[in-house]
C-alpha positions as CSV (number, residue, x, y, z in Angstrom):
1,X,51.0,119.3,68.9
2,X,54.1,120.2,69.8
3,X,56.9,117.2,71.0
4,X,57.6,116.4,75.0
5,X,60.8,117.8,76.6
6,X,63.2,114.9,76.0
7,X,65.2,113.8,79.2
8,X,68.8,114.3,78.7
9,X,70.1,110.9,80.2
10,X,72.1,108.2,78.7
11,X,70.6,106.2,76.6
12,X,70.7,102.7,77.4
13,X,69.9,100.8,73.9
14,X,72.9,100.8,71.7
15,X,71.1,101.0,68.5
16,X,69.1,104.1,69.6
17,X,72.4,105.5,70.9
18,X,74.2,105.5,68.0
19,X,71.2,106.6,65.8
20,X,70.8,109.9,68.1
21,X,74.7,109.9,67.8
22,X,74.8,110.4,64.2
23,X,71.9,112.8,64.1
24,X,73.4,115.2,67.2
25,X,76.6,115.0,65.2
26,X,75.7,116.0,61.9
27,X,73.9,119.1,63.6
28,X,76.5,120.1,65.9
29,X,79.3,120.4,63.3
30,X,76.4,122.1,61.0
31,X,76.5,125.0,64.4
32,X,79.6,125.1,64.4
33,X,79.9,126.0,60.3
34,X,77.0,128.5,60.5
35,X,79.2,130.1,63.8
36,X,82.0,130.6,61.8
37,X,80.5,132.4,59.0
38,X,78.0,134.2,60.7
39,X,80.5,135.5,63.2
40,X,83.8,135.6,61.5
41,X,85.3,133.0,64.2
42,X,87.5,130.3,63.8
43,X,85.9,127.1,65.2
44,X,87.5,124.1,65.3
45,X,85.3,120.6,66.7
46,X,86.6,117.7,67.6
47,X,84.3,114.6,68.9
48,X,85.2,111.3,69.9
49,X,82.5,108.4,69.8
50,X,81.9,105.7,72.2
51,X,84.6,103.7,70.5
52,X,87.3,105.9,70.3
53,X,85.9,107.2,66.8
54,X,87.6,110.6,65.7
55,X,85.1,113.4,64.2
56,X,86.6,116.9,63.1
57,X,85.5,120.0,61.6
58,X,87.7,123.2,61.4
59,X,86.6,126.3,59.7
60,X,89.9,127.8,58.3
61,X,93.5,126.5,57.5
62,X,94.9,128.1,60.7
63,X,92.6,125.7,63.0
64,X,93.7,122.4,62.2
65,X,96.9,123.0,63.5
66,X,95.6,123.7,67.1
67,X,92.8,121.1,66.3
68,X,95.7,118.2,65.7
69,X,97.5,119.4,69.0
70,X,94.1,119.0,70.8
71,X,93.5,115.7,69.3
72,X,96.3,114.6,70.1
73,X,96.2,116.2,73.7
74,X,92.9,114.7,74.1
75,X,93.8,110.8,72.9
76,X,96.9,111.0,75.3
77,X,94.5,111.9,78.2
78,X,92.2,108.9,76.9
79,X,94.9,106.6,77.4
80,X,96.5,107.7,80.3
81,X,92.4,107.6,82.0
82,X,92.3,104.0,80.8
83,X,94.9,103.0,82.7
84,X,94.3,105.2,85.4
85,X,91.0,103.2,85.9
86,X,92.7,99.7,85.1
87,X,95.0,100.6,88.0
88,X,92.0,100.9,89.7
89,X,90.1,98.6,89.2
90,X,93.5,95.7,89.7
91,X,93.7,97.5,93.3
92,X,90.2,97.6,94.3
93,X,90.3,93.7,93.2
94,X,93.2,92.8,94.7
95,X,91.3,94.7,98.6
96,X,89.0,93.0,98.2
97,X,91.0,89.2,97.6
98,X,93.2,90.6,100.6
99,X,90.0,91.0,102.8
100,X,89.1,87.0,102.1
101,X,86.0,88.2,99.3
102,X,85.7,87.2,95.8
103,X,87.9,84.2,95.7
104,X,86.0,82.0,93.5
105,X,88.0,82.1,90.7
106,X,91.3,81.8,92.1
107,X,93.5,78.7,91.2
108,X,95.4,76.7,94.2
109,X,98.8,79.1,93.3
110,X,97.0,82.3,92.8
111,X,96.0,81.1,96.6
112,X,99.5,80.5,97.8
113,X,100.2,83.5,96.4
114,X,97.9,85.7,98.1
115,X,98.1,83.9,101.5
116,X,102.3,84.7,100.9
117,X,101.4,88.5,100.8
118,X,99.4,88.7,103.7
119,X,102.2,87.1,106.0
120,X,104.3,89.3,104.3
121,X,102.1,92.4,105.3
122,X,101.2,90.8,108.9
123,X,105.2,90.6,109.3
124,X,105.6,94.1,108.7
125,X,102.9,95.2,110.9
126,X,104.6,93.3,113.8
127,X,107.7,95.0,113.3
128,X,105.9,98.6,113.4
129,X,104.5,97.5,116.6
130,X,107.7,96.2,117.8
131,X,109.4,99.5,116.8
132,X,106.6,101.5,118.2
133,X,106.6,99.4,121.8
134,X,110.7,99.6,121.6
135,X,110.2,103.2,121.3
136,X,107.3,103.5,124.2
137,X,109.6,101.5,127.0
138,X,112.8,103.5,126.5
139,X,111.1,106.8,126.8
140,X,109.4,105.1,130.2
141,X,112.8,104.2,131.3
142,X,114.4,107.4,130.6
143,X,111.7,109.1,132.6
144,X,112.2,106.3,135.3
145,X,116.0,107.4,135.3
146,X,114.9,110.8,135.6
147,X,113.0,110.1,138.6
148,X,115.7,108.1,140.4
149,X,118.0,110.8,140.0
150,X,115.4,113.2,141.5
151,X,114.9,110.7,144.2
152,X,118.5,110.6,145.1
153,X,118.7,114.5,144.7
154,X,115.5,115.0,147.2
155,X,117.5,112.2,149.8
156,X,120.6,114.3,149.6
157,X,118.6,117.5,150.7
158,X,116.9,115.1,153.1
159,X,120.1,114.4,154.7
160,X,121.5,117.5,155.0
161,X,118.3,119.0,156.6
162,X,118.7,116.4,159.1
163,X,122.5,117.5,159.8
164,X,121.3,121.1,160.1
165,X,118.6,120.0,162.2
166,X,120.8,117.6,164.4
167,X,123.4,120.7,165.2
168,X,120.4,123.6,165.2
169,X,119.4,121.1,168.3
170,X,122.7,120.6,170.3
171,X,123.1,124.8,170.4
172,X,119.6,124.3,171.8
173,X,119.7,122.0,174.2
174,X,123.2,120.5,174.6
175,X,124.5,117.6,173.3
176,X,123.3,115.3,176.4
177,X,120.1,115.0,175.5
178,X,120.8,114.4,171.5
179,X,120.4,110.5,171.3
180,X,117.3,110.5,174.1
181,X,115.7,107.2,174.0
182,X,112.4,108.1,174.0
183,X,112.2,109.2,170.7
184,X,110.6,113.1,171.1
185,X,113.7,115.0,171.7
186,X,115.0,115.1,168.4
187,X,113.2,114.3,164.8
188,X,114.0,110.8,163.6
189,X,114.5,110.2,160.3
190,X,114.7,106.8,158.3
191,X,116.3,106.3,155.0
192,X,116.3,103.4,152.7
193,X,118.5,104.4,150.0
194,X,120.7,102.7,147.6
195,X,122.0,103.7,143.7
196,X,119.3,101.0,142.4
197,X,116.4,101.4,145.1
198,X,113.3,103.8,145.8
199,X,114.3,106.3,148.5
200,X,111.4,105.7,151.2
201,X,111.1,108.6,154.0
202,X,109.8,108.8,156.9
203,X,109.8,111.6,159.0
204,X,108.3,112.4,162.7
205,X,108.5,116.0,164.2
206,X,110.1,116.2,167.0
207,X,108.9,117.9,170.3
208,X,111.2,119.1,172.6
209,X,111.4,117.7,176.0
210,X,109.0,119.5,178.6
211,X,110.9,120.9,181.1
212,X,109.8,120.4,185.0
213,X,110.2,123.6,187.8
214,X,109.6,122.3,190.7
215,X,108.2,125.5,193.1
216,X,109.9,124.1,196.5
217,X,107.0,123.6,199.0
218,X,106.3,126.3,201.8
219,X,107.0,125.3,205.3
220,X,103.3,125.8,207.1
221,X,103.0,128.0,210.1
């Protein structure tokens, strides 16, 4: 009866994984000698345990030198991945103090300390906003600027329409019947304007002034 197809998965007793250790070991540098003389290749191994142990196996004189440069290539990489996740593991800590959790084992300083840097961060989020709301109400008043100036512009024009309007009407009809108190002869016009003030408008068409012919009345027969 042959054996069950073994699970590859981490194995979580320590005895039994260093037992399967050892034996996986001993038969993968016994591949790697029987690859080198069956092919002709140059094989170099290197293994590192769960503890940082060093294992080795090249098959010629040429290997080791490439082997020592990848051991040593491989232990910087250890270290710099331990503090890599050190690092890690201090910031995902220090979130999670910042976001009021896992606080239990913090002394009365450690506290202070904590509660210091948050004010510290809350200050520099109020000056962002400050700086961003700074930003947000000179651009508004620019654009307010801008629109005076338009303002005053479009009263200018205003003005001068009125002018050409006020003349177009005395070649029309004379200049006696230019300031008419009933308020149709000519278009009336009211400004409210000043160098700090809106520009109101208001505007009425005018209608010209009916004219009356009188037929003179027949004498009867």
């Amino acid at each position: 009866m042959g054996r069950g197809k073994i699970v590859i998965r981490r194995i979580d007793n320590s005895t039994s994984r260093q037992v399967t250790f050892s034996k996986r070991r001993k038969g993968l540098i016994k591949k790697a000698k029987e690859l080198a003389i069956l092919c002709d290749a140059e094989v170099g191994l290197v293994i590192f345990s769960s503890t940082g142990k060093l294992y080795e196996f090249a098959s010629t004189s040429y290997v080791p030198s490439k082997l020592t440069f990848a051991v040593f290539t491989c232990q910087f990489w250890q270290r710099e991945a331990a503090i890599l996740r050190q690092q890690l593991q201090n910031l995902q800590e220090n979130h999670r103090q910042l976001m009021g959790e896992q606080l239990h084992g913090l002394s009365v300083e450690d506290l202070q300390n904590l509660e210091n840097q948050l004010e510290m961060s809350l200050r520099g989020v109020r000056m962002k906003k400050e700086r961003i709301l700074t930003d947000e109400i000179q651009e508004l008043s620019q654009r307010g600027n801008i629109i005076h100036q338009e303002n005053v512009e479009l009263y200018k024009k205003v003005n001068l329409m009125r002018k050409e309007n006020m003349e177009l009407y005395k070649k029309v009809y004379g200049t006696r019947n230019v300031n008419t108190s009933d308020g149709n002869a000519l278009t009336s016009y009211c400004f409210d304007s000043g160098e700090g003030s809106h520009v109101p408008v208001h505007l009425q068409l005018s209608q010209p002034e009916p004219q009356n012919y009188d037929t003179p009345n027949r004498s009867k027969d």
